[in-house]
GUROGU-264796 format. One record per atom (N, C-alpha, C): x, y, z. Coordinates in steps of 0.2 Angstrom, whole numbers, plus 5000, padded with zeros to 4 digits. Layout:
N
XYZ;...
REM end
This chain:
594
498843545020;499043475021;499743475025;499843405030;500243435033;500943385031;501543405033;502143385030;502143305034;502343255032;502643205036;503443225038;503343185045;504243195046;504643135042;505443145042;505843105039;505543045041;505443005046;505242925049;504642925044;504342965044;503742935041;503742935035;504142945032;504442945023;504642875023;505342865027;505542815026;505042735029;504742765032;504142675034;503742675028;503542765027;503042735020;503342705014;504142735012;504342715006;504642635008;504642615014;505042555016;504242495015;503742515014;503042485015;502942425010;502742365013;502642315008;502242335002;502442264996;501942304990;501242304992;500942354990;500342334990;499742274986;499342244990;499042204986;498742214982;498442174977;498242184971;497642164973;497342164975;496642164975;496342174985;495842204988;495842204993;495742134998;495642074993;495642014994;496141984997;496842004992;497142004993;497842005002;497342095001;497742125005;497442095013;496942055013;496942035019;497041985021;497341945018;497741895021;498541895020;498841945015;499441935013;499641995019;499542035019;499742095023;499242135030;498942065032;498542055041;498042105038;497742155032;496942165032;497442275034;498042275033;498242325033;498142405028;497942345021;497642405017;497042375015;496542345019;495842305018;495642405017;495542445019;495242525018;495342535009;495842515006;495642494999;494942474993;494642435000;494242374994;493842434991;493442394983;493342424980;492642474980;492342474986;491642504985;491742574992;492242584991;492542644995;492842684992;492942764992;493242794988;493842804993;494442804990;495142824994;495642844988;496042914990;496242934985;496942904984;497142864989;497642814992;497742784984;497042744982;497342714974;497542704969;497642814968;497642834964;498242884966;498842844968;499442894970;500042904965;500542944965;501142944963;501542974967;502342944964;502742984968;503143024964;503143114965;503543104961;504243134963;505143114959;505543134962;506043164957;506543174961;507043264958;506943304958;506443344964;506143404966;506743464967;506443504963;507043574965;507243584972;507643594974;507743614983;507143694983;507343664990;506843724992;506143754990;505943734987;505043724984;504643684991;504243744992;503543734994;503143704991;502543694997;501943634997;501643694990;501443764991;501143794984;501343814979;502043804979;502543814974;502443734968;502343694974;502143624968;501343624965;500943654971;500343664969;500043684962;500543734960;500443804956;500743764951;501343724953;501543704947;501343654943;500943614947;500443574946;499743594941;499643644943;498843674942;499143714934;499643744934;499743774930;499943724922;500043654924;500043604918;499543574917;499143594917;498243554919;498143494924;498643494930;498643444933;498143444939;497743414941;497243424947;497343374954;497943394956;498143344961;497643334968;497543274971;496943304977;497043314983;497643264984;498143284990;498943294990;499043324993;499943344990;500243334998;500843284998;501443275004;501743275000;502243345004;503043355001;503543345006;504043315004;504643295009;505243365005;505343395008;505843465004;506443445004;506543385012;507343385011;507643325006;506843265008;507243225001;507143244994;506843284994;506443304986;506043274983;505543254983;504943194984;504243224984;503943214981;503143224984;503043144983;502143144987;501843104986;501243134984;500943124980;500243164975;499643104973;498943114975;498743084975;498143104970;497743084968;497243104959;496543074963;496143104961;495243094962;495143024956;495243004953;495142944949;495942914945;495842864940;496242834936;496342894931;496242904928;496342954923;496643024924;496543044929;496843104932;497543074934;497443034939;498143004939;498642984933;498342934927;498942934921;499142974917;498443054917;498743094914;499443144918;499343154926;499943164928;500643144925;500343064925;501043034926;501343054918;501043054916;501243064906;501643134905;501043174909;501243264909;502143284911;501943234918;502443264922;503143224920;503343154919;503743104919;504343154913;504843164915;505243204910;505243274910;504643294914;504843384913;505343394917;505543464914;506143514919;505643544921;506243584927;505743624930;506043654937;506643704934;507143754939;507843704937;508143674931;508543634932;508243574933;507943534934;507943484937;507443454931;507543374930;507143314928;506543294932;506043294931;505643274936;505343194934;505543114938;505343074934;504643064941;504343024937;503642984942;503442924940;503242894948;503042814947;502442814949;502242754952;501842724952;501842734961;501642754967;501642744974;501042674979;501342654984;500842624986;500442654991;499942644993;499642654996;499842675004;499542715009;499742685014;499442655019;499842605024;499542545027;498842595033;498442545034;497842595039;498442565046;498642635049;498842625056;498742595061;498042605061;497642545068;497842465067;497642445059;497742365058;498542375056;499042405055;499842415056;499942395062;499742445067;499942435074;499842345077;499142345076;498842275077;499242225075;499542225067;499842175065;500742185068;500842215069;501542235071;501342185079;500942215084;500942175091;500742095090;500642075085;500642015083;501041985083;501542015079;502041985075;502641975084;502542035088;503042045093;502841985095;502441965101;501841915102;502441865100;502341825093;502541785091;503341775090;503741845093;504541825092;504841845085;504241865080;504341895074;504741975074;504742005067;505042045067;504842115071;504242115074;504042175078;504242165085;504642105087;504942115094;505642155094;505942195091;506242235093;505842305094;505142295090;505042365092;504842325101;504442295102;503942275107;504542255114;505342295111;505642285119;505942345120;505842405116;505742475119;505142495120;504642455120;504042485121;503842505129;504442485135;504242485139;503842555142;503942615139;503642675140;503042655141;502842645133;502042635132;501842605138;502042535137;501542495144;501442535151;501942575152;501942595159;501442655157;501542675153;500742725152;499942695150;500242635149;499442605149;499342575154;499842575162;499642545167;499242595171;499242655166;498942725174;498342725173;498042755176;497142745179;496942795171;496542755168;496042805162;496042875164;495942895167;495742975169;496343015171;496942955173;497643025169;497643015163;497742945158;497942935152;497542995146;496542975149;496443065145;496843125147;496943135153;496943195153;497743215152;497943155151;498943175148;498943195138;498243175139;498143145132;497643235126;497343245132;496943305130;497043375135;497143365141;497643455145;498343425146;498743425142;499443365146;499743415154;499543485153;499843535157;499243525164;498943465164;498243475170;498743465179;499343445177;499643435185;500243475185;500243525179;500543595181;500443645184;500743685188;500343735193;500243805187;499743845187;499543875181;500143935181;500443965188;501044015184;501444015179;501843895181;502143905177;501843885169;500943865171;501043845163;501043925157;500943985162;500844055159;501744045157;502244035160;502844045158;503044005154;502743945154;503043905147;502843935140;502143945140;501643985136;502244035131;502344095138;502644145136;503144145133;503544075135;504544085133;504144035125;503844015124;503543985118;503744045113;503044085116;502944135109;503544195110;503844195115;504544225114;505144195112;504944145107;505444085104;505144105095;504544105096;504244125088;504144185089;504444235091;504644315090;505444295088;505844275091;506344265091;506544255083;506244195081;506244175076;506044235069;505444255071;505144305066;506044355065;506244385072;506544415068;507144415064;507344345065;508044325059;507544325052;506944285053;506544275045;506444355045;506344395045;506444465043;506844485040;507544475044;508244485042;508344455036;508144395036;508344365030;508044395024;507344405024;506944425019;506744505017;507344535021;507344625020;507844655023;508344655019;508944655024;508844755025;508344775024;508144855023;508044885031;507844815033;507744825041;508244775047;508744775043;509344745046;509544815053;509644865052;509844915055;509444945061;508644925058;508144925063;508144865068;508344815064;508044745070;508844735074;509444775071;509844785075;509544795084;509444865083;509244925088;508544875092;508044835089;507544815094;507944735097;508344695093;508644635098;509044685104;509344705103;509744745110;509144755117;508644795114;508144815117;507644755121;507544715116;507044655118;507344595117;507944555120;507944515122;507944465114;508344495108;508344455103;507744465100;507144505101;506644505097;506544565094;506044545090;505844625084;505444675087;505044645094;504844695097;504544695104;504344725108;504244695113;503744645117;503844625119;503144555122;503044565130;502344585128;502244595136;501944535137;501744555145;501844505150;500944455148;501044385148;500544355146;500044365150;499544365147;498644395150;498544315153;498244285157;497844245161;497244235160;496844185157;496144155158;496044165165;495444205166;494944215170;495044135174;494644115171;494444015172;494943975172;495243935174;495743905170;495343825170;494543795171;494243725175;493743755170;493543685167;492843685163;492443755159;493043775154;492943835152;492743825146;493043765141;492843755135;491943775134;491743805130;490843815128;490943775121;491443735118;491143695113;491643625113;491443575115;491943505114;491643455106;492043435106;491943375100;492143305104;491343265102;491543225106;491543165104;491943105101;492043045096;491642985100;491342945095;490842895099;491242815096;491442785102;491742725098;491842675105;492342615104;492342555109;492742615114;492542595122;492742605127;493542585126;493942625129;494642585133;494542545137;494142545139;493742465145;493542455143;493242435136;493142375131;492242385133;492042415136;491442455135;490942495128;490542455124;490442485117;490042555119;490242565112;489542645112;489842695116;490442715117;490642765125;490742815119;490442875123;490642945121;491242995124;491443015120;492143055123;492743055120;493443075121;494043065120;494343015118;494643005112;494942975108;495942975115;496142905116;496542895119;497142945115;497242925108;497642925105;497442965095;497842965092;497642975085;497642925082;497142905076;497042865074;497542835070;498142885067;498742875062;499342845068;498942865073;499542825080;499242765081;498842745077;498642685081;498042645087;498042745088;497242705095;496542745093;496142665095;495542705093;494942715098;495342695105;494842675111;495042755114;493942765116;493942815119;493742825126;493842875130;493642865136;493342935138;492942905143;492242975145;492643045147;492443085145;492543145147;492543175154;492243105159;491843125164;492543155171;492943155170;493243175175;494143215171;493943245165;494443295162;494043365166;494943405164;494543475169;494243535164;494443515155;494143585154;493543595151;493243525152;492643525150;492143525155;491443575154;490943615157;490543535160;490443565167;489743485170;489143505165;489143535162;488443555157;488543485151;489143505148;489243465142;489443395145;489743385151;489743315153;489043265156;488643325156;487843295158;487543275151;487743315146;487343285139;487743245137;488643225137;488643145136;488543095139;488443105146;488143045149;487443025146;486843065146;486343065144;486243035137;486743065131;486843035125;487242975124;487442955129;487742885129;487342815132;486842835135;486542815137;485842775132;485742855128;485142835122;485442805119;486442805115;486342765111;486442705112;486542675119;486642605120;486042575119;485342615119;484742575119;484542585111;484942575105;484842585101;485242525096;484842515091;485142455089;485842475083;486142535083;486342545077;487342555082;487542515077;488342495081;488642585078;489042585084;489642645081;489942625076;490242705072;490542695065;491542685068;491642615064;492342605063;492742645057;493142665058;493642695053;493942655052;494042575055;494342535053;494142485044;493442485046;492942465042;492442505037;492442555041;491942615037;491242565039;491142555042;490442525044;490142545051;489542525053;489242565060;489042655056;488642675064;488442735061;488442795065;488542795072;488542835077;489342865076;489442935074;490142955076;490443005080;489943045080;490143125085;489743145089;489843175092;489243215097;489643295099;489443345095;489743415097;489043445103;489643495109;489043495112;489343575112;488943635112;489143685114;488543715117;489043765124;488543785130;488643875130;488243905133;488543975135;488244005141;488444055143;488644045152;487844085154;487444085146;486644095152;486144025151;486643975152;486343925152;485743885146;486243885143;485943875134;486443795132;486243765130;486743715128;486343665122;487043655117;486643645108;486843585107;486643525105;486943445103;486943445097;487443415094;487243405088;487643335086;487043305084;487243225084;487843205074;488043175073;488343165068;488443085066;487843055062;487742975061;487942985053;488242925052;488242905048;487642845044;487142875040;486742835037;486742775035;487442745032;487242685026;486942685023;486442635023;485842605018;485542625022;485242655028;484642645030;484242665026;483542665027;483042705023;482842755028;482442785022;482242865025;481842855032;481242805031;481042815037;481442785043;481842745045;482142725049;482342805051;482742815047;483142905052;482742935053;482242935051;481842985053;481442965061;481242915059;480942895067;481542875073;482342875071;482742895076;482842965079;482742995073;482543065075;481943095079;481543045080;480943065083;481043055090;481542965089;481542945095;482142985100;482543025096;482843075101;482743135104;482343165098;481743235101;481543195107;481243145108;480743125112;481143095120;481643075118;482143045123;482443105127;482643175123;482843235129;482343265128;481843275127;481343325131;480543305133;480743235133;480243195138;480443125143;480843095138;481243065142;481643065146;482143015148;482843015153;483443065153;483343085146;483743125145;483443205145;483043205146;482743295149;483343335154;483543265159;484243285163;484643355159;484643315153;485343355153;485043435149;484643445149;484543505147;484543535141;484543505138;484743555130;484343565127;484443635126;484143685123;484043705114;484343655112;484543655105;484643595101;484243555097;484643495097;484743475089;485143455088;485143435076;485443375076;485243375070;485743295068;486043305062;486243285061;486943275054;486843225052;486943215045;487043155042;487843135040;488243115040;488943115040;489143065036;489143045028;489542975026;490242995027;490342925024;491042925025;491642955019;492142945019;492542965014;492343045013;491943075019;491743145018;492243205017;492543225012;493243255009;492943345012;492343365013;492243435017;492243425025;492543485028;492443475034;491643465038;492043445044;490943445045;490543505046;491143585047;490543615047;490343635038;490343615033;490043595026;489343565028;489243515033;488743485030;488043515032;487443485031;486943525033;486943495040;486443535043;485943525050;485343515049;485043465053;484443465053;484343475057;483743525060;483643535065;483143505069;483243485076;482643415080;482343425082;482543485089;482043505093;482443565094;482043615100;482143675103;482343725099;482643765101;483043875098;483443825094;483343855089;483943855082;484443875083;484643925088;485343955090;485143925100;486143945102;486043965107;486344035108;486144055113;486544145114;486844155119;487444205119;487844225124;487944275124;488344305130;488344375132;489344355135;489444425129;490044425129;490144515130;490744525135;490644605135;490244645135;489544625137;488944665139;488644675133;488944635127;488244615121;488044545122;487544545119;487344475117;487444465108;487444405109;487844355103;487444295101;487044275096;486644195093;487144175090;487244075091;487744065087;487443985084;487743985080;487243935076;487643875076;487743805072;487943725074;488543765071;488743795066;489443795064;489743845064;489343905068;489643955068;490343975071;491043995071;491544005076;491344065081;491444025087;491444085092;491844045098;492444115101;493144075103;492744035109;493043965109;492943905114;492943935126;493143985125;493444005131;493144085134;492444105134;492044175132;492544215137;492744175144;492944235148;493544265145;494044225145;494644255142;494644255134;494044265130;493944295126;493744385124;493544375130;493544445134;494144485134;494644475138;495244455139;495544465131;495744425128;495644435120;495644525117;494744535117;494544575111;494644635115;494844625121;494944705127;495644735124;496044675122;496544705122;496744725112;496344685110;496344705104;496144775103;495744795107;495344865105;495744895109;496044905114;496744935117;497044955115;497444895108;497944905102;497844945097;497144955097;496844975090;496845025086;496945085095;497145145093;496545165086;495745155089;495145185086;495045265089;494745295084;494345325085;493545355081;493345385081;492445415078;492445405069;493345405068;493445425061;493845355058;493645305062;494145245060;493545205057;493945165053;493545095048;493645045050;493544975053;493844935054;493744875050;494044845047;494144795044;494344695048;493744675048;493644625054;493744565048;494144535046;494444465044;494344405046;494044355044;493844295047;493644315054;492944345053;492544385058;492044335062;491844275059;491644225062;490944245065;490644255072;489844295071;489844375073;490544375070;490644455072;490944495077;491144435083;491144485089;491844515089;492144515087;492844565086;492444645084;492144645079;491844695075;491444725079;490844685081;490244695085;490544745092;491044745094;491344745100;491744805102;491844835094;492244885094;491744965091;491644905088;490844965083;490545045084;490545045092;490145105093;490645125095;491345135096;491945165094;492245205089;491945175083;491945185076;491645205072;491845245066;491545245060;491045225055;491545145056;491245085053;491545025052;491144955051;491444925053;491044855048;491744835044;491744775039;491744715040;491344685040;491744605042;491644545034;492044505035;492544445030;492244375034;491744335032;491744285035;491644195028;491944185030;491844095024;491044085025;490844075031;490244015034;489544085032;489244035029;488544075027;488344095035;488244025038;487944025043;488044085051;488844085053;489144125054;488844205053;488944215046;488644305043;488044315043;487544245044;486844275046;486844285053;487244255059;487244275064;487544325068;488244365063;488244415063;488044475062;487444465057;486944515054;486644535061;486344485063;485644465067;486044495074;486844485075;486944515081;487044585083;487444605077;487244675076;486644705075;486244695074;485344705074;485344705080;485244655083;485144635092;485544685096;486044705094;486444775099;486444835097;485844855091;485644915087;486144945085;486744905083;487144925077;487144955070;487044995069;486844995061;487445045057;488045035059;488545055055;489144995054;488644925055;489344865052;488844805048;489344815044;489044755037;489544705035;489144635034;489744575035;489544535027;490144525025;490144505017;490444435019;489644385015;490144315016;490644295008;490944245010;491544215006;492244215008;492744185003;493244175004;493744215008;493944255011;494344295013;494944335007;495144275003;495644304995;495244304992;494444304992;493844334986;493744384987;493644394992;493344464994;493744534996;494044505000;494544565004;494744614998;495144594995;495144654988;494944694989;494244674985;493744704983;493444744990;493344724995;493044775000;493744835000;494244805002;494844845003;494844904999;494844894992;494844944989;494444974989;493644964993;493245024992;493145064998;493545045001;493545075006;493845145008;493745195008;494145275006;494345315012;494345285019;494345315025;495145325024;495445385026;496045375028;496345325034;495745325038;496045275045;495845215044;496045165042;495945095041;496445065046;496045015049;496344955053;496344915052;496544845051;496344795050;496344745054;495844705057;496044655062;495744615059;496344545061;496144455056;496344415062;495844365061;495944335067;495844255062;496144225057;496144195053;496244105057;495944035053;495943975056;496643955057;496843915061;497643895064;497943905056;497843885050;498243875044;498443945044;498044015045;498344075043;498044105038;498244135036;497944205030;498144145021;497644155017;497744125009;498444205008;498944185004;499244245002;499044284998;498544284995;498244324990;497844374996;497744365000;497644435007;498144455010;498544405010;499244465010;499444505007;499444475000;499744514994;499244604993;498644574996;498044644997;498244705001;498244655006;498444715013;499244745013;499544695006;500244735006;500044805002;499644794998;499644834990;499244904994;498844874999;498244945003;498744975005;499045045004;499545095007;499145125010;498445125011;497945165016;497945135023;498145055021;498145015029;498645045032;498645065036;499345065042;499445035046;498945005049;498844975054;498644905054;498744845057;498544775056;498644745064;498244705065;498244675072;497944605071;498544555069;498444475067;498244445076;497644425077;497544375084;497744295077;498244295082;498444195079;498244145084;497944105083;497944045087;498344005088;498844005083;499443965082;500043995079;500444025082;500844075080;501344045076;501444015078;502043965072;501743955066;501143925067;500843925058;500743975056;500644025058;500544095055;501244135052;501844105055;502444135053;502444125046;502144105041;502544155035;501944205033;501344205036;500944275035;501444315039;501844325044;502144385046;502644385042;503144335041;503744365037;503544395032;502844365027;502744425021;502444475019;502144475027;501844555028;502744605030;502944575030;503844605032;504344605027;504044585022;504744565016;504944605013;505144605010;505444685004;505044695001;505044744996;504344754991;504844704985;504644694979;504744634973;504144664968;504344614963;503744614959;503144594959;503144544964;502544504968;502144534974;502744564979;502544584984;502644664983;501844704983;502044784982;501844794988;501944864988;501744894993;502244895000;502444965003;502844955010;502544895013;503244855016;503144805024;503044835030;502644795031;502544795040;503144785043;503044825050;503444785055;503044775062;503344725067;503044725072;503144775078;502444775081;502744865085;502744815091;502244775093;502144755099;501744665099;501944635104;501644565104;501444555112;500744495114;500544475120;500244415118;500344355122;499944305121;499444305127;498944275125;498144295129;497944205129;497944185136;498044105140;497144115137;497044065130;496244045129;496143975132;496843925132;496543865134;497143815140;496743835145;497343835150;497443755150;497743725154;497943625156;498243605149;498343665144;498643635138;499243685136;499543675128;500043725128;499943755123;499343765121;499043815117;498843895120;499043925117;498644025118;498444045111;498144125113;498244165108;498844215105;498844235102;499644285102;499144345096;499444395098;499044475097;499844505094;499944495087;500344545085;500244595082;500244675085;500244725082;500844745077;500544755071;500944775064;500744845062;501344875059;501144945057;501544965051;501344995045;501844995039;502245045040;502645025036;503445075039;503445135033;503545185036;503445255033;504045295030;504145275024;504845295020;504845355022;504445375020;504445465018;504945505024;504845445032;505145495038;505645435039;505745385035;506145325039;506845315034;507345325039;508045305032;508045245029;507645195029;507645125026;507445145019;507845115016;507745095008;507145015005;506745015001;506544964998;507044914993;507144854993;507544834990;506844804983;507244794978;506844754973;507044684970;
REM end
């Protein structure tokens, strides 16, 4: 969950009451919290707030301390500087018992009292009631006379507004988007090595000697690796289905804005540059079908209509997978099923044969759907159940939800240098962490001894079974589940003296309970985290770095070397490859603090 900033505390705690019936709510307060009414689940009506939060307590810190009173919170916003959460309950009853448990406890010093919170306003009809109110000389015309930015960005041609909105870097010249990139993650090394310092002062006298050496950092950062491709490189887009920005219904593609910002108008993908002419042929084509279809797009506004997503993924021997995402309603069984017929029938006999796809499913998506979409099932419509690709002179099947990185050429790029770092040999084990359909593992394999993979997604580790099969591998096996379920358990049975581990974990980063593993494995020496998001990944590295404690056993890591690897160019996203290796008392004058 993600923190609010300070503004957004104080508009939410500055928020009108909320009404008391959703009836109400629509004409007292313009239809702001109508996402309320009663045949909708929203955890929004089942909230508190609670206040006198110890300083300095984390989002898990309140988690645990929640779970550990029988408390089942379902959503947690913590504001750390004002002391405050916002905590949200799956029914009435979970909620009062909260508030009984909690209202009165200590807990580090502190009283902790709880109220009653409101709800928060739905941002699209916020926005709308606020332009209203400006409109009429009411109180939203102080906002509506700094807004002059805005208009002038709504006066550009659509096809900058997406493309400021989805590559903002697209009228950057690519050297310098490599150097922003770089001084980026030379900003989160920077960072990493004060959080060291802070948290082991045992490697104070070593992070002395590498700031001198690099530039204020714990280790050195070479020079950022370059996307092959920098134009139409993605092999997988999501693509939202709702009213044009030109007021066009049913349009497929990019969302101007976010829905919590207020915009809900999208505009076609057809002239962004990092999306492939392959997937811009299957939303034309599927825009097309659904306009000839009696069934309205789904509002977020409403929760009503049916049409919401369209995912397309392609790979470079010209294979491409759709997968449609409708919300049902009421319809009955056979209506979706004869939409389903009528889609099969539309791309592989109809109009839409154009666009080629090779693979086609549907989803069924209600709303209020609390798992992500790769949770839901596939149905499958027509064509190959998989598409395949060829990465590094293997081939790879990948299923509706399996992860395989968006960008194959400078994925490439990626796993070369990962195996570069890897320092393998005949007698090495590698341990493949949020493995996805394998190819970190698959890739290194016949340089190894053997090779384990960690993956969540069912789906995902039958297609890395299947691709190792396909590559005649028969020295790697992939255990599906949680990453803190399993890893343990594999870790400790693993007896090779050369263990490796490489995690290549989702933007959130490692559960700590695989920290806490990899700390306690003194057989591991070696770790090589690929992050997608290196800043969310900063406290997996601070606590692969920390002192030993009663929590955290086992020698810390330190970082030996770092490189970011440009996966998604016209934006200001990369990869970052940090190699880590456990510090060795035995030859090192550093002391363990406890």
């Amino acid at each position: 969950h993600i923190e609010k900033e300070p503004d957004d505390v104080i508009e939410e705690k500055n928020q009108e009451n909320p009404p008391a019936t959703a009836a109400e709510g629509e004409g007292a307060a313009g239809g702001v919290y109508r996402y309320i009414k009663g045949d909708l689940f929203t955890s929004e009506i089942f909230k508190v707030e609670i206040q006198n939060l110890p300083k300095y307590i984390g989002f898990n810190d309140l988690k645990k301390f929640l779970n550990k009173h029988g408390i089942n919170p379902h959503k947690i916003k913590l504001f750390s500087k004002q002391m405050f959460a916002f905590v949200t309950f799956k029914n009435q009853e979970e909620r009062d018992k909260a508030m009984k448990a909690v209202h009165g406890m200590q807990w580090k010093s502190k009283v902790l009292s709880v109220r009653l919170a409101k709800p928060k306003a739905d941002p699209i009809l916020k926005k709308r009631k606020q332009e209203e109110e400006a409109e009429g000389g009411q109180p939203g015309a102080k906002r509506a006379a700094g807004s002059q930015e805005g208009e002038e960005d709504e006066e550009e041609p659509l096809n900058v507004q997406i493309a400021n909105a989805v590559t903002p870097l697209w009228n950057v010249p690519y050297e310098e988007q490599l150097k922003r990139k770089e001084k980026e993650i030379e900003g989160v090394l920077q960072k990493l090595t004060r959080e060291i310092g802070n948290n082991n002062k045992a490697m104070l006298p070593w992070l002395f000697v590498q700031k001198e050496k690099y530039n204020k950092m714990c280790c050195p950062l070479e020079a950022i690796r370059p996307s092959p491709v920098q134009t139409e490189y993605r092999n997988k887009c999501e693509f939202v289905i709702g009213v044009g920005a030109d007021g066009e219904d049913k349009t497929v593609g990019f969302r101007l804005g976010k829905y919590k910002g207020g915009s809900c108008a999208v505009v076609s993908p057809s002239e962004t540059t990092h999306v492939s002419s392959e997937a811009k042929r299957v939303v034309q084509g599927f825009q097309q079908f659904i306009r000839t279809t009696p069934y309205a797009v789904y509002s977020p506004e409403t929760y009503e209509g049916h049409w919401r997503q369209l995912t397309v993924r392609t790979s470079r021997i010209k294979q491409t997978m759709a997968i449609v995402f409708f919300n049902p309603q009421k319809l009955q069984e056979e209506e979706i099923e004869e939409l389903k017929r009528n889609l099969r029938q539309y791309f592989t006999e109809g109009e839409g044969k154009e666009s080629a796809i090779t693979s086609l499913y549907f989803v069924r998506m209600g709303q209020r759907t609390s798992a992500g979409t790769e949770d839901l099932p596939c149905e499958h419509v027509t064509g190959e159940e998989w598409i395949h690709e060829e990465l590094l002179g293997l081939k790879f099947r990948i299923s509706p939800h399996s992860f395989f990185q968006t960008n194959t050429p400078a994925a490439e790029v990626l796993y070369s240098a990962v195996g570069e770092w890897a320092q393998l040999d005949q007698d090495s084990t590698v341990l493949d962490v949020c493995c996805g359909t394998g190819t970190i593992g698959i890739s290194l394999a016949k340089r190894v001894k053997k090779v384990i993979g960690i993956e969540l997604c069912q789906e995902a580790v039958d297609d890395a079974k299947a691709n190792a099969e396909a590559n005649g591998l028969t020295n790697v096996e992939f255990h599906c589940g949680k990453a803190e379920d399993v890893f343990p358990t594999v870790l400790n049975a693993v007896v090779s003296p050369n263990v490796t581990a490489i995690v290549d974990p989702p933007r959130a980063g490692l559960h700590s309970k695989v920290i806490l593993a990899i700390r306690r494995a003194e057989h591991l020496k070696r770790l090589i985290y690929v992050a997608c998001n290196a800043k969310a990944a900063m406290n997996n590295f601070i606590d692969l770095c920390r002192a030993v404690s009663n929590r955290v056993r086992g020698a810390p890591f330190r970082p030996v070397r770092a490189v970011a690897v440009d996966l998604f160019p016209q934006t200001m996203h990369c990869e970052t490859i940090l190699l880590l290796e456990r510090v060795d008392y035995s030859s090192d004058t550093q002391t363990t603090e406890t």
